[in-house]
N, C-alpha and C positions, 0 to 999 in steps of 0.2 A: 504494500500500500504506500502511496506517494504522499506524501503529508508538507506542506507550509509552513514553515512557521518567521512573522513577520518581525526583521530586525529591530534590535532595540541598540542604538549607540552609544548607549551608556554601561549594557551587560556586558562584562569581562569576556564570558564565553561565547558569545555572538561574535567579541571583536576575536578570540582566537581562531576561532571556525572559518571565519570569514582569513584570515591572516594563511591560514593553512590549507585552504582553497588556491589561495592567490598565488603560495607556493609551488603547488603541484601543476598550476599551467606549463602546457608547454611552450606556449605563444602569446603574447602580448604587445595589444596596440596601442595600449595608456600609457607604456612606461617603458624606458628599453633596461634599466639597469635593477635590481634586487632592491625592492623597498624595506626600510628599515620597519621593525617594529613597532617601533615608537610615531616613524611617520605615516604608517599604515592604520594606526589608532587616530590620530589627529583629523584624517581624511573621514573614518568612521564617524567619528565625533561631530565631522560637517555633514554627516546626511546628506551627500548631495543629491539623492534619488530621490524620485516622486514615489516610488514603490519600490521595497528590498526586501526580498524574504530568502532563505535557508531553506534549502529541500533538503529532506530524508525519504529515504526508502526504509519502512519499518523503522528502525530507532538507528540505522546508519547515514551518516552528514553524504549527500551524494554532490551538492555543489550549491548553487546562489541565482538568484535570479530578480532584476530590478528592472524600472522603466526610469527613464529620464522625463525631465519638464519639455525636453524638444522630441518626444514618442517615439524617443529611441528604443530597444529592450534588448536586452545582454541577457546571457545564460553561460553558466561559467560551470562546468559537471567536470567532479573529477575522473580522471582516466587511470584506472587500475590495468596498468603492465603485466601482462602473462611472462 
């Protein structure tokens, strides 16, 4: 079962979920170099999405998914390596 659940920028474990998503990309078009920790909270902390939620599959974190104020929408699933 596929479940939502809607970020909160203040939860500790939202921002680590979210940090460890952003990790296991293997491609990205935000940013070219490893964002820090600390600068990767700061951005949480601005909320810049219209909508941001955390997918799981059952009680496992499967990746992210948000819309922007220009109706953008990004989906960011982690990719488990055989």
């Amino acid at each position: 079962m596929i479940n939502f659940k809607k970020v909160n920028p203040k939860d500790k474990i939202h921002i680590k979920c979210l940090f460890k998503i952003l990790n296991k990309r293997e491609y990205s078009i935000s940013h070219k170099e490893i964002i820090t920790f600390e600068k990767h909270i700061k951005f949480v902390k601005s909320h810049p999405y219209r909508n941001w939620f955390l997918i799981y599959q059952d009680k496992d974190l499967i990746g992210s998914i948000y819309s922007t104020y220009e109706n953008f929408l990004g989906i960011n699933l982690v990719v488990h390596k055989k």
